[in-house]
Kinemage of the C-alpha trace (Angstrom):
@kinemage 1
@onewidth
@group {chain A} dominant
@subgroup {mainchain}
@vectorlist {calphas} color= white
{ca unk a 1} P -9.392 -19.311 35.832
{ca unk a 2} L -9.887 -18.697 32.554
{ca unk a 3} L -8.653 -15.989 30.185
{ca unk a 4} L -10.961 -13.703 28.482
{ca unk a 5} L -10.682 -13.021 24.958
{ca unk a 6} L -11.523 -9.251 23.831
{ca unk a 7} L -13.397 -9.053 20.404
{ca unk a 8} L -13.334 -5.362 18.821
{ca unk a 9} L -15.963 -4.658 16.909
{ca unk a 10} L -15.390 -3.778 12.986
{ca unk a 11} L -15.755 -0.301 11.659
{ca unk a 12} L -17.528 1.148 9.239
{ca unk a 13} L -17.469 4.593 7.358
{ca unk a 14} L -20.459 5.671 5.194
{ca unk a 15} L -20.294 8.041 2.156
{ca unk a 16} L -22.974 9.950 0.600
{ca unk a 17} L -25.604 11.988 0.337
{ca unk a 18} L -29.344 11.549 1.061
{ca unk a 19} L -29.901 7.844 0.552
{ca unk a 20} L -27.019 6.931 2.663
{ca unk a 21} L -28.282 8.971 5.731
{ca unk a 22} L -31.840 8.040 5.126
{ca unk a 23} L -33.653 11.205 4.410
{ca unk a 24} L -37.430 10.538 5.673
{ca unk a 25} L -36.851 6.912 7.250
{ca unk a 26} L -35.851 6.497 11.004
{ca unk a 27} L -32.159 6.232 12.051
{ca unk a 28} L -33.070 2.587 12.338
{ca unk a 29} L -34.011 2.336 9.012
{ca unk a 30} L -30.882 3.430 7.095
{ca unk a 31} L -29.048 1.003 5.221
{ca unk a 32} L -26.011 1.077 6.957
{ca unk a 33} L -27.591 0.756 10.458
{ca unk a 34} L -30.294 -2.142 8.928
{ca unk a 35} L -27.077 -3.996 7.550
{ca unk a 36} L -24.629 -3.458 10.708
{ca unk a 37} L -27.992 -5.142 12.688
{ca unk a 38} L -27.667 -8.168 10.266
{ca unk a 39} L -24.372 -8.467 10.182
{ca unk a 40} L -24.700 -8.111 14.558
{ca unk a 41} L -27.528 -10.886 14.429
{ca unk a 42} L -25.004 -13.138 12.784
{ca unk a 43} L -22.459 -12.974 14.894
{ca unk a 44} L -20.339 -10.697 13.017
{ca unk a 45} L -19.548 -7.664 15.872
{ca unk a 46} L -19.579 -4.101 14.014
{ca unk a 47} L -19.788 -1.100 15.803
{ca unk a 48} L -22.442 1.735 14.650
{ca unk a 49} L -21.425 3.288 11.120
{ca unk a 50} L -19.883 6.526 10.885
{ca unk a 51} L -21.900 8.075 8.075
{ca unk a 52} L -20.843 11.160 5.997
{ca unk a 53} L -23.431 12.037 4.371
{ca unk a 54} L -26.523 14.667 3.762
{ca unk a 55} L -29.237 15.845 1.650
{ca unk a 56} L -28.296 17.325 -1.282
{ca unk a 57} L -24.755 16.573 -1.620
{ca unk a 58} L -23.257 16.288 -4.770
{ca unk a 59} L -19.303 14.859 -5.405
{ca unk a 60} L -17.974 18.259 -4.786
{ca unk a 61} L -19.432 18.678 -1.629
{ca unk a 62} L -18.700 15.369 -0.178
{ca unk a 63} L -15.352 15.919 -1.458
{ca unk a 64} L -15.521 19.057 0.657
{ca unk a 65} L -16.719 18.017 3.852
{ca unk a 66} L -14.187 14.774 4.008
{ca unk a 67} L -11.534 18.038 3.727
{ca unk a 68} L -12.985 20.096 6.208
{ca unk a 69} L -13.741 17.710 8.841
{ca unk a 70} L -12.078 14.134 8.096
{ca unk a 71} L -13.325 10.980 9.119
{ca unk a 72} L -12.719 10.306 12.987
{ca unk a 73} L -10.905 7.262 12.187
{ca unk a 74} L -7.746 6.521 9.943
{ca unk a 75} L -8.669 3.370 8.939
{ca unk a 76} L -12.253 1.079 8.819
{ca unk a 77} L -12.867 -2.611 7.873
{ca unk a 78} L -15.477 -1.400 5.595
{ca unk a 79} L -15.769 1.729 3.237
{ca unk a 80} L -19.121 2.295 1.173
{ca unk a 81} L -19.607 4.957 -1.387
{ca unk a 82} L -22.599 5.723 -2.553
{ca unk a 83} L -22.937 9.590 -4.483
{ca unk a 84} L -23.885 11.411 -7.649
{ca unk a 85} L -27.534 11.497 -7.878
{ca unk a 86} L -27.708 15.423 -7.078
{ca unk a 87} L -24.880 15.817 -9.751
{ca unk a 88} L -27.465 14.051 -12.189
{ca unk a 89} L -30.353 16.346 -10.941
{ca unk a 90} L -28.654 19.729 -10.807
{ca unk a 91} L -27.265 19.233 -14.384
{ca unk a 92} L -23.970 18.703 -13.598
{ca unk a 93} L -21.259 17.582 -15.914
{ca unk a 94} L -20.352 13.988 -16.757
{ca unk a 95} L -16.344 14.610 -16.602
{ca unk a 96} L -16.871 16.369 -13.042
{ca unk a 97} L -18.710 13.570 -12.198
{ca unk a 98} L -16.451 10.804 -13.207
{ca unk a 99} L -12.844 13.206 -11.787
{ca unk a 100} L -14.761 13.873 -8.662
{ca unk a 101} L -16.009 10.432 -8.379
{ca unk a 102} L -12.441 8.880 -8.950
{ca unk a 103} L -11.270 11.269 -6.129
{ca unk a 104} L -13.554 9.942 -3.681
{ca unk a 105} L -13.061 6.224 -4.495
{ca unk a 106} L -9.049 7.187 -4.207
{ca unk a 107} L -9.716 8.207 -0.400
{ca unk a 108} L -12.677 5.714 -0.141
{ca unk a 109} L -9.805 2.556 -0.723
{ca unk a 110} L -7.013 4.885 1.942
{ca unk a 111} L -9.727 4.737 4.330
{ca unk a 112} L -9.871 0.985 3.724
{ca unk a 113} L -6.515 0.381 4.608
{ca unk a 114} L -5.692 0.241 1.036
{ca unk a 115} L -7.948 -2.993 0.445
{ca unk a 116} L -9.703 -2.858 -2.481
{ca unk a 117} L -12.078 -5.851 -1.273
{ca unk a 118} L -13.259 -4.086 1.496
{ca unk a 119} L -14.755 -0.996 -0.328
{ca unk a 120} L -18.334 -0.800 -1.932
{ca unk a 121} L -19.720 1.478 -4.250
{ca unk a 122} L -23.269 1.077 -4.714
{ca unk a 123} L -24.977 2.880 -7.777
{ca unk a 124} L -27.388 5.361 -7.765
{ca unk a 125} L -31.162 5.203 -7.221
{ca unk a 126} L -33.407 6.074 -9.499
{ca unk a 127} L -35.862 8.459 -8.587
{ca unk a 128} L -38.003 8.492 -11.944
{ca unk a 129} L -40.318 5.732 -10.430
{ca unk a 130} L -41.013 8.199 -7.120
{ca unk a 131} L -43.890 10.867 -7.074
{ca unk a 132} L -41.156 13.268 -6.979
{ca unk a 133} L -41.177 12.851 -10.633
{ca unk a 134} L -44.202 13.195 -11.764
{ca unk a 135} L -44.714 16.164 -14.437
{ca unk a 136} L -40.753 15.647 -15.221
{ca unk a 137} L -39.559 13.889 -18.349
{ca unk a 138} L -39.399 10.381 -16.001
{ca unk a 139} L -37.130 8.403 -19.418
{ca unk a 140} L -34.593 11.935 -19.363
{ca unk a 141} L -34.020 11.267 -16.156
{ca unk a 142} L -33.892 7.135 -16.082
{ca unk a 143} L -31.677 7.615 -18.958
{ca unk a 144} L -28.874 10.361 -17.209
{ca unk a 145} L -29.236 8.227 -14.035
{ca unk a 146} L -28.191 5.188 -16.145
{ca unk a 147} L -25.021 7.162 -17.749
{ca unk a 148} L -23.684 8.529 -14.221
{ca unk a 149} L -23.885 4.703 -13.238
{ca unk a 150} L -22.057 3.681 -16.254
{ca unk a 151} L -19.257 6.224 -14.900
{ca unk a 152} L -19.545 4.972 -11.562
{ca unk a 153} L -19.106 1.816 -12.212
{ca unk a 154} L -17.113 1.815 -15.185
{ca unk a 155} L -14.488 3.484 -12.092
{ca unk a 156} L -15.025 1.264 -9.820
{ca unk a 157} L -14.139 -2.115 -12.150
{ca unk a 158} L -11.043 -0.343 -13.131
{ca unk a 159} L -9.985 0.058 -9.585
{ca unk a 160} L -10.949 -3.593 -8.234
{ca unk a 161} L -13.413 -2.905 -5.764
{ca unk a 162} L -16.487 -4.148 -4.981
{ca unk a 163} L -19.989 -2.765 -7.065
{ca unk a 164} L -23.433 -3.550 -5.831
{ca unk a 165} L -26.418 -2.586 -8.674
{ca unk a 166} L -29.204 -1.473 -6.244
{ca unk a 167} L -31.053 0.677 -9.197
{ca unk a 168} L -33.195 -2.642 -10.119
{ca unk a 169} L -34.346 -2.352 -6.877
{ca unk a 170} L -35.504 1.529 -6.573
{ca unk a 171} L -37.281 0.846 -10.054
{ca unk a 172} L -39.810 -1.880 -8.350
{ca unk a 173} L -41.292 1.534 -7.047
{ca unk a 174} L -42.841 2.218 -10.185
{ca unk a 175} L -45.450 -0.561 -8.923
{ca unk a 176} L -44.859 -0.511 -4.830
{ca unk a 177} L -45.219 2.926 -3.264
{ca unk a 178} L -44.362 1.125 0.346
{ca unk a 179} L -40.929 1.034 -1.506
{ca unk a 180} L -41.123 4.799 -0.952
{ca unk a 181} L -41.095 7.294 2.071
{ca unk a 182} L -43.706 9.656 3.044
{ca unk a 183} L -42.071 12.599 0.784
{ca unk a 184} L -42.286 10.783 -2.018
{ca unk a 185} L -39.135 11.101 -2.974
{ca unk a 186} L -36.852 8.838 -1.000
{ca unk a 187} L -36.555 5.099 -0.638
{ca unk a 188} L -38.587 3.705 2.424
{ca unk a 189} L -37.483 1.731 5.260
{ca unk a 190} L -38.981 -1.669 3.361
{ca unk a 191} L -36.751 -0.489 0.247
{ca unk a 192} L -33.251 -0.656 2.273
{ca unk a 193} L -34.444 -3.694 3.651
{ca unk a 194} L -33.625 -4.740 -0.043
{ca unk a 195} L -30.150 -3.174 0.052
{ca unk a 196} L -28.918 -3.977 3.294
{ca unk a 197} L -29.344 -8.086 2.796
{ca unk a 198} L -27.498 -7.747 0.011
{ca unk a 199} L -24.599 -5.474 1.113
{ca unk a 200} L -24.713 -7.678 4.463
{ca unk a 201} L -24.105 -10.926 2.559
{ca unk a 202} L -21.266 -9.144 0.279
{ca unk a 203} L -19.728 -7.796 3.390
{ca unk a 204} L -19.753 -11.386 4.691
{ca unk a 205} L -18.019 -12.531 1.813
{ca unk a 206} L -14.806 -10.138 1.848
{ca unk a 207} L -14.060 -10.077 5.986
């Protein structure tokens, strides 16, 4: 007889807004879920992510919901942050950016367990490239989306935890509109493809 050995699965908690819950794209197709099936193909055992996150939300609101109605668990193997893009679009401030954003990463690393190697913040899209955009002033906005990254991850080096640059990859758009989803707005299925080897392979190297 022999003894069975139990293996939990790893947790994972999901901050954001709309690119983290995959406005437009199938539940399948989200980065979190596309990354948790790598990791699952590679025998690495993670249950389904928790993801807090919706369309539209800026820092202030995720800051609000995580207040309202915490996260189910206390602590998660992984933490991944991934906001500001609706700050950038509805013209708000830099400095309520970068205190809001330093708030979240602060309860982004106590949802970690306090370890710093097992958060990710991944910087924001950049939806000049999309159709979205089109008849807006496409550099104005490449350029603010550039600055709220520099905050971002300006933060994020201070603190010690782990940054992943994703923006190179939302710009291919420009030239592949399969990078995009039907709104034209949003990054496709086939665009957090891109993302999700990369956080999968970082998340490899820190568990």
């Amino acid at each position: 007889m022999t003894d069975t050995v139990t293996v939990s699965a790893k947790t994972w908690l999901a901050l954001g807004d709309s690119y983290t819950i995959g406005q437009s794209v199938m539940e399948s197709e989200r980065y979190p879920v596309q990354t948790v099936a790598m990791l699952n193909s590679n025998a690495q055992l993670f249950a389904q992510p928790e993801i807090i996150a919706q369309t539209g939300w800026t820092t202030g609101d995720l800051l609000s919901r995580i207040a309202s109605n915490p996260p189910k668990n206390v602590t998660y193997d992984i933490v991944t942050l991934l906001i500001g893009v609706n700050n950038q679009y509805q013209g708000l401030s830099e400095s309520e950016y970068s205190n809001q954003f330093t708030i979240l990463l602060n309860k982004a690393i106590a949802y970690a367990g306090n370890n710093k190697k097992h958060v990710i913040v991944l910087s924001i899209p950049d939806y000049s490239v999309t159709p979205f955009a089109n008849g807006s002033d496409k550099a104005k906005i490449a350029r603010e989306i550039d600055e709220f990254n520099a905050i971002n991850k300006n933060i994020s080096q201070t603190s010690a935890v782990n940054y992943l640059d994703i923006t190179a990859y939302t710009r291919m758009a420009a030239n592949d509109s399969t990078l995009v989803a039907y709104d034209g707005l949003h990054p496709s299925g086939k665009e957090y493809t891109k993302w999700s080897a990369d956080l999968a392979v970082l998340i490899r190297s820190v568990l």
